[in-house]
C-alpha positions, 0 to 999 in steps of 0.5 A, spaced: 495 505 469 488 506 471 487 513 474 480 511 478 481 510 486 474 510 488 470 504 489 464 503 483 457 505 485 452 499 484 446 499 480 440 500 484 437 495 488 443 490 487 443 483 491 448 483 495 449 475 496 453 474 490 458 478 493 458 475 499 459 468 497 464 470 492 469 472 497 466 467 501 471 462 496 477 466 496 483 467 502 485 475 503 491 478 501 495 483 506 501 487 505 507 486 503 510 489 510 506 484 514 508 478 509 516 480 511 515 481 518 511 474 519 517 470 515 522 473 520 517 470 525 518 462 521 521 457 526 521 462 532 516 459 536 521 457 542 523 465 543 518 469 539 514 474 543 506 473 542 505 480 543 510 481 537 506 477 532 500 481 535 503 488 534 505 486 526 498 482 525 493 489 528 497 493 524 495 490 517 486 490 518 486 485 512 490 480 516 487 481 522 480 480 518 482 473 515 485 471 521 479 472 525 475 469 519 479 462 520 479 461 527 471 462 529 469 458 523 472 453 526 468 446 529 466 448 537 462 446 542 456 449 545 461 453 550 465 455 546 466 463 544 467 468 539 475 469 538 476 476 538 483 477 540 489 476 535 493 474 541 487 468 542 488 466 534 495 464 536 494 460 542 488 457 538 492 455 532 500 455 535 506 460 533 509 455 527 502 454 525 500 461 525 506 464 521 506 458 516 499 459 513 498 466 514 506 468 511 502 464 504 497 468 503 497 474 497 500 480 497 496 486 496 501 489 492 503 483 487 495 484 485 495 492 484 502 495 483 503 497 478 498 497 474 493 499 479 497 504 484 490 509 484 487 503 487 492 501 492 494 508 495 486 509 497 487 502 500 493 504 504 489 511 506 484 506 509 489 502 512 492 508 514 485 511 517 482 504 520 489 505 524 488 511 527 481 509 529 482 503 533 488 507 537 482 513 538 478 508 540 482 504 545 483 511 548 477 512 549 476 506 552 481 506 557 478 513 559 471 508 559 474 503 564 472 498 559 474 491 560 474 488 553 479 493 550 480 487 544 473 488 542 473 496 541 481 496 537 479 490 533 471 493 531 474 499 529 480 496 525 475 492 521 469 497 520 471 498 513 473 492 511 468 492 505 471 498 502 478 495 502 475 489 499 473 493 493 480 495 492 482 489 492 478 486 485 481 492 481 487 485 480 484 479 481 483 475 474 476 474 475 471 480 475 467 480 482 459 481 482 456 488 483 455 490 490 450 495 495 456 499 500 450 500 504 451 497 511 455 491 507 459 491 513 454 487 518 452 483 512 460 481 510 462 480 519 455 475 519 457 471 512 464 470 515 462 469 523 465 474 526 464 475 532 457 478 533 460 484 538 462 487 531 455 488 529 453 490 535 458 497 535 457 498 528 450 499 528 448 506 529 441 505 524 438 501 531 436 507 535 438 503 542 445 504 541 449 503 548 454 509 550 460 504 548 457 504 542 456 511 540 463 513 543 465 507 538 462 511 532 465 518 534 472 514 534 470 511 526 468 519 525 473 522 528 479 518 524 476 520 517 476 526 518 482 527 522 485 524 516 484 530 512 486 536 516 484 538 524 480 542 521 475 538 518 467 538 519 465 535 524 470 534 528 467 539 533 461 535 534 465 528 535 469 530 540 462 534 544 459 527 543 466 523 546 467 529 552 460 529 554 460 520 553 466 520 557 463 525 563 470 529 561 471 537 560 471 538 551 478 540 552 481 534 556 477 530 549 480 534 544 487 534 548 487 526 547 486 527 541 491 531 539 496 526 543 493 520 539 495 524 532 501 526 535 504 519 537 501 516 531 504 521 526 511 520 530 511 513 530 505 509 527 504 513 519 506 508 515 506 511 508 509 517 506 505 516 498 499 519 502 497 524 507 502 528 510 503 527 518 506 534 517 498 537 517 497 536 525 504 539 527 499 546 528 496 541 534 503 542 537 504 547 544 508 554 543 507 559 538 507 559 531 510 564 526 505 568 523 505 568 515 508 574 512 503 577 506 505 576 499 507 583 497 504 582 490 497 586 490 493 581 485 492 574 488 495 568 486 493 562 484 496 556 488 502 554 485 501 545 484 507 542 489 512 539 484 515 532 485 522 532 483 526 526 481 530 526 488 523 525 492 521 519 487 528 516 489 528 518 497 521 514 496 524 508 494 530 508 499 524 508 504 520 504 501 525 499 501 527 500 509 519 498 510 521 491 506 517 493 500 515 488 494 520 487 488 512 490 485 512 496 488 520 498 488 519 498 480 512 501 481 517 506 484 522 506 479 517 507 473 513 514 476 521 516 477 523 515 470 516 518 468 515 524 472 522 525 474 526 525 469 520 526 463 520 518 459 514 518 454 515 511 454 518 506 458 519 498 458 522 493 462 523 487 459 525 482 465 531 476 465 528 469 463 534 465 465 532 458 463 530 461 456 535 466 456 532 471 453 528 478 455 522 478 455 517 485 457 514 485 464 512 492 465 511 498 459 508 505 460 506 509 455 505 504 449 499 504 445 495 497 446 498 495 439 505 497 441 509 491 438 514 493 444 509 490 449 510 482 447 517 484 444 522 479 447 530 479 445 534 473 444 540 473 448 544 467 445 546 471 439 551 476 441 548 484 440 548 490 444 543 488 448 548 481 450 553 485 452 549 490 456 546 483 460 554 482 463 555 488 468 551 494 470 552 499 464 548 503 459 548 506 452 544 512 448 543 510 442 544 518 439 544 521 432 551 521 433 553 515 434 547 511 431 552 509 425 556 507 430 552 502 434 545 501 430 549 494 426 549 492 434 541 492 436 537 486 438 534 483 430 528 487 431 528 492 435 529 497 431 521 494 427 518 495 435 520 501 437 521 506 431 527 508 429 528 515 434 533 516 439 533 511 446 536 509 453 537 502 455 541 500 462 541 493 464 539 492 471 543 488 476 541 485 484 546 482 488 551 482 482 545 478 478 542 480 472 535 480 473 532 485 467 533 491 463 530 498 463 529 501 455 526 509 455 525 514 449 522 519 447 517 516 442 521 520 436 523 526 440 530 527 442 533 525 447 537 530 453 545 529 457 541 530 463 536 525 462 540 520 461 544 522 468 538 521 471 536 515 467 542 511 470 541 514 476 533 511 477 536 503 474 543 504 479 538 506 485 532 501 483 537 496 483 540 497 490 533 497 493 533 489 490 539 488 492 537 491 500 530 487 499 534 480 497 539 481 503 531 482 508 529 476 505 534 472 505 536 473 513 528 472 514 530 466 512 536 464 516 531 466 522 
């Protein structure tokens, strides 16, 4: 897996066109999340609130940005005006239609998980940060008397809409051209004809920016640092800059703050992969204990948090609760047989039904011409590997039973992965097959609490599939 999970830096002097025209060409992926909430929304136009489908899509920047693209490119008189709101888009396009088209498009996490988890973990902490600056300044906004709230929550949900974009290529087959981040955003909202407001918030390089414009850009400012702890740099000056816009004591300012992280750690933090929301619980009322001295003289280190098995799998249990992909799921299950219980290498060879065989979807930790990545398994002829296939079970193949099972093994197996010691367990959705998981050591031994712990990860992973399947189906029977 990659480990980068920052945006490439251009060459000097790039142009920026060939960037724009080439997402230009091309739909924008969304959540996962968001694609499983507008399929519970199919054939619902009767009884379906449209604040409902409007909460679901301002949750996700990438749709909201696709949506807006699509509808102010529409054919329209000299009267007619940009679309701003979400709730617009719908009245525009109709309930059916909205939730049909958009439910089609492609999920962030079928183009970046597994392979490229670095990168979509920076574009949920973006997501995660765009939310909070639309709800800051919406807040802000409201103080302002502002009639045109959609225009400063939608503004601020998309300001860094270039930099998700850029995550995103890390999994499209074709390579997208080189790009100069520098007031790209402008650029991108004019080439999608956005509404022109957009570019007049986020433009701070003009030196005539209006007081709504300033209160926005301390909103945006305040979201990214805020994102990394109250007590960041700058955070002071923003809120000076907001009490002193808004005519209001700096107190009062940072006390809406603080109400605004508080009920977005409650009850809108999404992802439990990135920022803790525990990082402001210090903004809470009441006095807090203060830490006792370490005893030892000499200072320590700080000692590096360890993620145990057990957070991997409650991660995968919440996960499963928000409609996580089968992509992300087994994402899941791979880091937890990897960091959790110690595989070097690990396989999932996935069941392909019409050819009755296995064939490998995911592998970790194997060489490029490791002979387990394009292994496939036969499964019309009997072996250990057929039998595991008809219910959920699992073997280690150990010194003391290799005489025992090694005549059993899939033909050539043993030519592919070596000759040391490994688990295999098959994997079961709804009481169907649908893979196996093999793990080793690559000639190491082999541990009883491994292979708990092993069983444990495919028997959890296979009760997240199970739940997503059920979600899936009962979206589709609304």
């Amino acid at each position: 897996m990659t480990t980068a999970d920052t945006v490439p830096k251009p060459p000097v002097g790039i142009d920026n066109e060939a960037w724009l025209g080439f997402w230009a060409r091309r739909g924008v992926p969304i959540l996962q999340s968001t694609k499983a909430a507008l399929a519970g929304f199919a054939g619902q136009a009767e009884t379906v609130k449209t604040s409902d489908i409007v909460d679901v899509v301002l949750r996700d920047p990438l749709l909201t940005a696709h949506a807006l693209r699509l509808i102010n490119q529409r054919e329209r008189g000299s009267l007619a005006a940009d679309v701003v709101s979400i709730e617009s888009v719908i009245l525009l396009m109709g309930v059916d239609a909205f939730v049909e088209q958009f439910a089609r498009l492609q999920s962030v996490e079928s183009l970046l998980l597994p392979k490229h988890a670095p990168r979509y973990f920076a574009l949920l902490r973006d997501v995660a940060t765009a939310r909070l600056a639309a709800r800051l300044a919406r807040e802000f906004g409201v103080l302002r008397y502002d009639a045109r709230l959609d225009e400063i929550f939608v503004t601020a949900l998309l300001a860094n809409l270039p930099r998700m974009l850029r995550y995103i290529e890390a999994g499209l087959t074709d390579k997208a051209p080189p790009v100069d981040m520098a007031g790209i955003s402008l650029s991108l909202f004019s080439r999608w004809h956005l509404p022109e407001v957009f570019a007049t918030l986020l433009d701070d390089e003009s030196g005539s920016a209006s007081q709504r414009a300033l209160l926005h850009q301390a909103a945006l400012r305040l979201a990214d640092h805020l994102q990394l702890g109250w007590w960041q740099d700058g955070v002071a000056a923003d809120i000076h800059i907001a009490a002193h816009t808004l005519g209001i004591e700096e107190s009062e300012a940072w006390q809406l703050v603080c109400d605004s992280l508080l009920h977005f750690a409650r009850k809108d933090w999404p992802y439990a992969q990135i920022f803790p929301p525990a990082r402001w619980l210090p903004m809470l009322p009441g006095e807090w204990p203060k830490p006792q001295q370490p005893k030892t003289p000499d200072a320590q280190p700080a000692a590096t948090v360890k993620v145990t098995l057990a957070d991997i799998l409650r991660e995968m249990n919440r996960a499963s609760d928000r409609g996580a992909s089968f992509n992300q799921l087994m994402g899941l299950a791979i880091r937890a047989l990897s960091e959790g219980v110690g595989m070097k290498r690990i396989v999932f060879s996935l069941l392909l039904a019409g050819q009755n065989a296995l064939k490998t979807r995911y592998v970790v930790s194997a060489n490029q011409d490791d002979a387990l990545r394009n292994f496939q398994v036969d499964l019309a002829v009997p072996h250990m590997f057929t039998r595991l296939m008809l219910k959920p079970q699992s073997i280690w193949l150990n010194n003391g039973n290799k005489a025992q099972f090694e005549a059993l093994l899939p033909r050539g197996l043993r030519q592919a992965a070596g000759s040391g010691e490994f688990f295999a367990m098959s994997l079961f959705v709804n009481d169907k097959p649908i893979g196996l998981f093999f793990a080793d050591d690559q000639g190491g031994g082999l541990s009883e609490a491994q292979y708990n712990n092993f069983k444990q990860v495919c028997l959890v992973t296979g009760q997240c599939l199970t739940l997503q399947a059920r979600h899936l189906d009962l979206g589709g029977k609304h």
